[in-house]
C-alpha positions in Angstrom: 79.1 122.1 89.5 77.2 122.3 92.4 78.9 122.2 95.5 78.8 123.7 98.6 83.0 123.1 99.1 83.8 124.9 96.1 87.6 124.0 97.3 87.3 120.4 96.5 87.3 121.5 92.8 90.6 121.8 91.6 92.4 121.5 88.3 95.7 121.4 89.1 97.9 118.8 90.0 99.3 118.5 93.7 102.9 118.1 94.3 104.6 119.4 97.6 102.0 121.1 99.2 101.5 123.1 96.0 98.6 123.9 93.1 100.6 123.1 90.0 99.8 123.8 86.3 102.2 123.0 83.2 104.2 125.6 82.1 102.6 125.9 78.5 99.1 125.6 80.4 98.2 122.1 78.9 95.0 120.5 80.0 93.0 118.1 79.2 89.0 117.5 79.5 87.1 115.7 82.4 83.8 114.4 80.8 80.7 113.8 82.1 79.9 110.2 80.6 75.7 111.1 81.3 75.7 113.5 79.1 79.1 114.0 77.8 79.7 117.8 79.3 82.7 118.9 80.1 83.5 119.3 83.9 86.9 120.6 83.6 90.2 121.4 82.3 92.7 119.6 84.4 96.6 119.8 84.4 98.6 117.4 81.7 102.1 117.4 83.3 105.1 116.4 81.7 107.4 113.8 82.5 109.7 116.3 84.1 106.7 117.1 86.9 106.4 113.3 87.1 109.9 113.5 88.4 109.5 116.5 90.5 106.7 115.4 92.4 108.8 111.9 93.0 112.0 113.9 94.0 109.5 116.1 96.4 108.1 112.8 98.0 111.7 111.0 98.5 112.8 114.9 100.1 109.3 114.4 102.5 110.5 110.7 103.3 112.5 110.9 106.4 110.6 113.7 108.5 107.8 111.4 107.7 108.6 108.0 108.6 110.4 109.9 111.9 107.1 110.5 113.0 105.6 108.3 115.6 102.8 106.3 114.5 100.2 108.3 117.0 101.4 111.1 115.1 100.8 109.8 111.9 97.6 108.3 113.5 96.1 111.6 114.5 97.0 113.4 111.1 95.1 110.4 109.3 91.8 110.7 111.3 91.7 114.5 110.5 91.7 113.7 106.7 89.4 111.0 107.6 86.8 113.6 109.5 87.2 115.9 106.8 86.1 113.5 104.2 83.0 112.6 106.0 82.6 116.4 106.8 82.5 116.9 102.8 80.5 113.6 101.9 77.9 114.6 99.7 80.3 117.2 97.7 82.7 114.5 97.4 79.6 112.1 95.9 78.2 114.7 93.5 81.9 115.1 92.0 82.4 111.6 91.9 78.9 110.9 90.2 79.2 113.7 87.8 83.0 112.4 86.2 82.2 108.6 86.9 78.5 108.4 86.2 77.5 105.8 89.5 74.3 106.8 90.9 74.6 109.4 93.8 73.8 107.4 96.1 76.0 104.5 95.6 78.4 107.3 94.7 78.0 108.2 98.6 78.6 104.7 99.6 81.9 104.7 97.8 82.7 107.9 99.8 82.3 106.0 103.2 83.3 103.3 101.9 87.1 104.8 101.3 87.3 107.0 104.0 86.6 103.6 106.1 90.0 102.5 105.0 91.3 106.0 106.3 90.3 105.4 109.5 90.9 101.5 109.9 94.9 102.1 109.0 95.1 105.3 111.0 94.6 103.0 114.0 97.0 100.4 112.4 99.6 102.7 111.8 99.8 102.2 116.1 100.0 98.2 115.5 102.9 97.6 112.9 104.6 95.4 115.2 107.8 93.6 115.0 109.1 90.1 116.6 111.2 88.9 119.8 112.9 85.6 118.2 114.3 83.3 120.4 118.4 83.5 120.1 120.1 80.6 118.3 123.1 80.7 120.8 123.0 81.7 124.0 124.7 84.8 123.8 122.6 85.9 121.1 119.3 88.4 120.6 117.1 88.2 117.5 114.8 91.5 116.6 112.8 91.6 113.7 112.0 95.3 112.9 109.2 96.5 110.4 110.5 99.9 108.4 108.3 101.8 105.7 109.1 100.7 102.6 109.9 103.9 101.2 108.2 106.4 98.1 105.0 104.2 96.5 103.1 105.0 92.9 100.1 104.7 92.9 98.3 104.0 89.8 94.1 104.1 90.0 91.4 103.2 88.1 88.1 105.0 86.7 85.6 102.7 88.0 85.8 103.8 92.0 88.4 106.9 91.8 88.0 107.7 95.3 88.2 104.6 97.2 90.9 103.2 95.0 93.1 105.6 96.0 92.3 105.6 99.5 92.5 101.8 99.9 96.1 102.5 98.7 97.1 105.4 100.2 96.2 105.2 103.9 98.1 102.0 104.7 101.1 103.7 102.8 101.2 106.5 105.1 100.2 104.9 108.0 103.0 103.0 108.0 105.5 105.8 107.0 105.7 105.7 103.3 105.3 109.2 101.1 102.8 108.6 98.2 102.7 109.8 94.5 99.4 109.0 92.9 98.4 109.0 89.2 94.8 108.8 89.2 92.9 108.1 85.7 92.8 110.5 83.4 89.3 109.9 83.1 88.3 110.7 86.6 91.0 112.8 88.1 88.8 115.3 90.1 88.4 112.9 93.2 91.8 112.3 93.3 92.6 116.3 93.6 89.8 116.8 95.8 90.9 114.1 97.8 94.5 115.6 98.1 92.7 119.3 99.1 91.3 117.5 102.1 95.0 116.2 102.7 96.0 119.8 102.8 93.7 120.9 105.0 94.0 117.6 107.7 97.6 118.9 107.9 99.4 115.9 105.5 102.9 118.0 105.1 104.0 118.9 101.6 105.5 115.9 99.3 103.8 113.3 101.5 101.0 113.0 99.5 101.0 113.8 95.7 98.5 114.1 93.1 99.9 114.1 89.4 97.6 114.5 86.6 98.3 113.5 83.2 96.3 112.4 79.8 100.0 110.5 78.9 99.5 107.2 81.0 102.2 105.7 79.1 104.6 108.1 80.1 103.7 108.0 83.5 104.3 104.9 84.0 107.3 104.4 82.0 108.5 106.9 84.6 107.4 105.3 88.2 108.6 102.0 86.7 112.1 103.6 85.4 112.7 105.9 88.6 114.8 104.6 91.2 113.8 106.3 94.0 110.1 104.9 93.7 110.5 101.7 95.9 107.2 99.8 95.5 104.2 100.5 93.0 100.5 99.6 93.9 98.2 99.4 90.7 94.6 98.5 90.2 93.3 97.9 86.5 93.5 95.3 83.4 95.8 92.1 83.8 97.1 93.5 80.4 98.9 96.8 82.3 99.5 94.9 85.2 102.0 92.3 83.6 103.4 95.5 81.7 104.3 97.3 84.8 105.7 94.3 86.0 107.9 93.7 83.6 109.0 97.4 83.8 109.4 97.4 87.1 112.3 94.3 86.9 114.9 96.6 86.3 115.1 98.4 89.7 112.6 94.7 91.5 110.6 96.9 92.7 107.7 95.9 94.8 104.8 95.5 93.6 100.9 95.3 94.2 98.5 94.2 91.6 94.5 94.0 91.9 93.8 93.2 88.2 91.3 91.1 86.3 88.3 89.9 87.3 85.7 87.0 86.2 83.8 86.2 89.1 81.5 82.8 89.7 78.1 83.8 90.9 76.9 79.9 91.6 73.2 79.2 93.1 73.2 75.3 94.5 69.5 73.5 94.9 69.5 74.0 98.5 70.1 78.1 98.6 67.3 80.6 99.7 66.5 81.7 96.0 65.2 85.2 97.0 68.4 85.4 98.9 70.5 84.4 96.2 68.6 87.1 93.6 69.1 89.7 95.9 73.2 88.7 96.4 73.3 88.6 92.3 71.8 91.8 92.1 73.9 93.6 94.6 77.3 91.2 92.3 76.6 91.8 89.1 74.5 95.3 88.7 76.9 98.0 91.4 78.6 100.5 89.1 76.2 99.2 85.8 78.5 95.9 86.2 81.6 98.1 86.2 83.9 96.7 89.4 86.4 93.9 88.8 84.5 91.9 91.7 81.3 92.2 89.6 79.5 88.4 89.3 80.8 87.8 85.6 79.2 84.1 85.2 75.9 83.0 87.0 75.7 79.3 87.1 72.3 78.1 89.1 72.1 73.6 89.6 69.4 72.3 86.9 66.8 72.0 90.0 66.5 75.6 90.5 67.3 76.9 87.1 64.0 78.2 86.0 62.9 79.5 89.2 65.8 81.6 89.7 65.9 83.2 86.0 62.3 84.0 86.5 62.7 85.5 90.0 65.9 87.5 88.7 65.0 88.6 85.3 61.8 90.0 87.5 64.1 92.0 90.0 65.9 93.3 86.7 63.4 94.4 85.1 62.8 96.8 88.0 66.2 98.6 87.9 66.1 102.1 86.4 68.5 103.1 84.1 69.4 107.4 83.9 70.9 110.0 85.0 73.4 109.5 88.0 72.3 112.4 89.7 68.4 111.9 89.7 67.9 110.0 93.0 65.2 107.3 90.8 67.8 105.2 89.0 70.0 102.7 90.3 71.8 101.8 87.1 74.0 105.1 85.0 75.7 105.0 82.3 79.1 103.1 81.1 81.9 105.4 81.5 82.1 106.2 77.7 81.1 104.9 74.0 83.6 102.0 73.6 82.8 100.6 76.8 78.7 100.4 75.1 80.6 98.9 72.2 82.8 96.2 74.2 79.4 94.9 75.7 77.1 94.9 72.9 79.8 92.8 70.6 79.7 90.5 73.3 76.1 89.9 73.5 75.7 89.8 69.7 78.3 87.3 69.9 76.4 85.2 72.7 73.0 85.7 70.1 74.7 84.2 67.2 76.0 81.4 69.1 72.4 80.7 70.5 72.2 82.3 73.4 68.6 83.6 74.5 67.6 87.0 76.2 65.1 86.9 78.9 65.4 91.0 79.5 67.6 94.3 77.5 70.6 93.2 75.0 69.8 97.0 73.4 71.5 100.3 74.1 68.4 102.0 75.6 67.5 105.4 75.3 69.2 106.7 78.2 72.3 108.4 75.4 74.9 106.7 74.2 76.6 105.5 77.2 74.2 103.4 78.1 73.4 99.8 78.0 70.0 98.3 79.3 70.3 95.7 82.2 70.7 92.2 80.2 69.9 88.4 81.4 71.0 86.1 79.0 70.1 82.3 79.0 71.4 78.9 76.7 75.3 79.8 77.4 77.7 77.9 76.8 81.6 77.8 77.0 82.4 79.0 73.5 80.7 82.3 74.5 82.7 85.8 75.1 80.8 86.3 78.0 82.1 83.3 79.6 86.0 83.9 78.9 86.0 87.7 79.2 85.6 90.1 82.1 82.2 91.8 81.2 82.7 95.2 83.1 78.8 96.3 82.1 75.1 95.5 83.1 75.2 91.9 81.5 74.7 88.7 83.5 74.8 85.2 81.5 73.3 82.4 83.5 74.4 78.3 83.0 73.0 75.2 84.0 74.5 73.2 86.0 74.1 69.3 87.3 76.9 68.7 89.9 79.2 70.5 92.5 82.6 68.9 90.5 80.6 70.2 87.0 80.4 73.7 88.2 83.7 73.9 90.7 85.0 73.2 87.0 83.7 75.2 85.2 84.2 78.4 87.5 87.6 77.3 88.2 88.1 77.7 84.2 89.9 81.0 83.5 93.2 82.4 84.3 91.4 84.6 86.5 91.2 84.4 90.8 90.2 87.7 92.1 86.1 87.5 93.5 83.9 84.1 93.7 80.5 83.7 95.2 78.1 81.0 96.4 74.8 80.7 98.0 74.1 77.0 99.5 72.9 76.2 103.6 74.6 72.3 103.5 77.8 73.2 105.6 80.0 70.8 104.3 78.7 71.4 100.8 80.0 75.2 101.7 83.2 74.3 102.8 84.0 72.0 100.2 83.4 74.3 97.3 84.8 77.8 99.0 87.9 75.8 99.5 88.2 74.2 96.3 87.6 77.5 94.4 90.5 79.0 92.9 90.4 82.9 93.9 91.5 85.3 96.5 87.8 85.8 97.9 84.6 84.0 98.8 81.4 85.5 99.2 79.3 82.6 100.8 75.7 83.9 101.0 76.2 87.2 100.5 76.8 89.5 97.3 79.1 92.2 99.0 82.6 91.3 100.2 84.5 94.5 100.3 85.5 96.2 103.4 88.5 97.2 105.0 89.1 95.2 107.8 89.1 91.5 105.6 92.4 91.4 103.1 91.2 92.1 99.5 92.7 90.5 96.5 93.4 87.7 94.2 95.7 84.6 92.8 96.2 83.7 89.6 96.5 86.4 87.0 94.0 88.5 89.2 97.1 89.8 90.8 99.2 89.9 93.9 99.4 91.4 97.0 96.3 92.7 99.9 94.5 95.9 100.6 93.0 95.8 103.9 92.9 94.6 106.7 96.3 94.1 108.5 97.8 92.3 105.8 97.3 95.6 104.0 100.2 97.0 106.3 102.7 94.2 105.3 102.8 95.5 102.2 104.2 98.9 102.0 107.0 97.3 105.1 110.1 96.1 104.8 111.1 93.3 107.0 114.7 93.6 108.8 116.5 91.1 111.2 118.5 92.8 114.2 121.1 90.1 115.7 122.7 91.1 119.1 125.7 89.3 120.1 127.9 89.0 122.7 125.2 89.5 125.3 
């Protein structure tokens, strides 16, 4: 791998401060899903080291949370420096084990370090209430504590800033952290906790575990009493799993599941705008983010011009190697994600649907699937009931504002929505009526960390970001001086 850091590649998992292998030397194999190389041999721990590393983080707890929050603070802003400092190392590993394009691969860098930074300086504003007394010799305090030792549990599709987005607010406001990142993508994750290391995170604060069993591993944070609260990102399937799970010891819980996102175009929007915003929605990470535009519904007026003006601007995108600076589309992460999509346009074709560009597998390897428009969809279609998570985009006609506030309110599904429209009450009528956590009006890109991301519905529960972010991994408690 080539790296100037040569550091950042580890193998083993992290757990107090420590490099740890199994004791029969397990591993399994991180692929490359360009080509499908192997990168490395990487730790499979046991349930036993699941336990140890969630003993280690409970033993790290209350040295931790003693710590002022400018302490904290300061400690966070190192490791956010440091992952700055190793940017384009920390893009080339992520691009060689996920496949994005280097470049976009270098946005997610900044992109999660960002949420570093923002809740090192919240960790400072975590502030409790002054309640007036209900008698008058009476003082009411409300106190904000650290909820105590999270699991994390992270996805393949952005494995750095998936873990960041969770872990920073956790520390920041005192927790100690156990991450299990996916086994298909684990050498951010370690090279993530290395960078912890050096920015001077003490040992059992922040662990990295490292396993091919995800069963087990969760089976074991949803079992374990001393893990307090559990912040998973992935399928609404797993979600409602570890939910259940989890009722036994009620812990809390985050969930950012399921995705199938409304991309709608009224008559009055900027078309070119509107392309460029569906681009940017449907096509980061070859269609592989749960925010990804899912459904593109354009009003009857505009219909034509904006398929034209989009299947053009598709048409453009190259498809390839992650690393070679020319493509902005890789692969899927592996063969039965190329087999998900292609069964659901075949299914779209033999229900009538029509392509206007790709529906193939290209020629890129087998990992890949060329950029697809579809037109002629209609409700009975996979791709308007599923969550596509590839380089597909199926585009409806639509007559009214009610017809398509319908139709995009019609799935169980309320993570990401999107609109492009310049009548103001228009706008505020439909981002209201729209049934989903977030509302990108004009614009294709709603992440960042200082706005509270997630959704209703069975998209999930819970915030990351912003300062709602904090209220998640706090406990709330009431102080009630009497006497006085």
């Amino acid at each position: 791998m080539n790296i100037k850091n040569k550091a950042l590649l580890r193998k083993e998992s992290y757990i107090n401060g420590e490099w740890v292998s199994t004791k029969n030397n397990k591993t399994f194999g991180v692929v490359n899903p360009f080509d499908q190389s192997n990168l490395a041999n990487v730790a499979d721990l046991d349930r036993a080291a699941i336990s140890k590393a969630i003993e280690c983080a409970e033993n790290a707890l209350p040295s931790w949370k003693a710590k002022s929050a400018t302490e904290r603070s300061i400690i966070l802003k190192k490791w956010y420096q440091l992952q700055m400092d190793n940017l384009d190392d920390l893009g080339t590993i992520l691009t060689l084990e996920q496949g994005k394009p280097l470049a976009e691969a270098k946005g997610e860098i900044a992109y999660g370090a960002s949420y570093v930074e923002w809740f090192a300086e919240e960790a400072k504003r975590a502030y409790g209430d002054v309640i007036p007394g209900h008698q008058a010799d009476k003082r009411i305090i409300v106190l904000k504590q650290p909820i105590g030792v999270v699991a994390t549990i992270t996805p393949w599709n952005f494995p750095n800033a998936m873990i960041t987005r969770k872990v920073a607010p956790a520390l920041a406001a005192g927790c100690t952290v156990v991450i299990k990142p996916s086994e298909i993508t684990p050498l951010s994750a370690l090279a993530l906790a290395e960078l912890a290391d050096q920015a001077g995170i003490p040992p059992g604060v922040l662990n990295v575990v490292t396993s091919n069993d995800a069963i087990m591993v969760g089976d074991e944070f949803t079992s374990n009493p001393k893990i307090k609260k559990i912040s998973f990102t992935g399928s609404t399937r797993v979600g409602k799993l570890l939910m259940e799970k989890s009722a036994g010891t009620l812990k809390k819980l985050s969930l950012e599941l399921g995705g199938n996102a409304p991309f709608i175009v009224l008559n009055d929007a900027d078309l070119e705008e509107a392309v460029t915003g569906a681009i940017a929605a449907k096509y980061r990470n070859s269609g592989q983010t749960c925010v990804c535009a899912n459904r593109i519904f354009v009003q009857e007026e505009v219909y034509d011009a904006f398929v034209e003006k989009f299947t053009v601007e598709v048409k453009k995108l190259n498809t390839g190697n992650g690393m070679d600076a020319d493509n902005q589309i890789g692969p899927l992460i592996n063969e039965a994600a190329v087999e998900k999509v292609a069964s659901m346009v075949k299914d779209a074709k033999e229900k009538g649907a029509e392509l206007t560009t790709g529906g193939g597998h290209g020629n890129q390897g087998k990992n890949f699937f060329d950029t697809t428009v579809i037109t002629n969809i209609d409700a009975s279609m996979l791709v308007m009931k599923d969550e596509i998570f590839g380089p597909v985009a199926p585009i409806v006609k639509f007559k009214t504002d009610d017809e398509v506030i319908a139709m995009a309110n019609n799935t169980e599904y309320g993570l990401a929505s999107y609109f492009y429209g310049n009548d103001l009450k228009r706008v505020w009528r439909i981002a209201e009526a729209l049934e989903y956590g977030m509302v990108g009006i004009n614009t294709g890109l709603i992440s960042t960390p200082v706005a509270p991301f997630g959704g209703i519905k069975e998209s999930g529960m819970g915030r990351e970001g912003s300062r709602y972010g904090m209220e998640d991994y706090l406990e709330i408690k009431y102080l009630c001086f009497g006497g006085i």
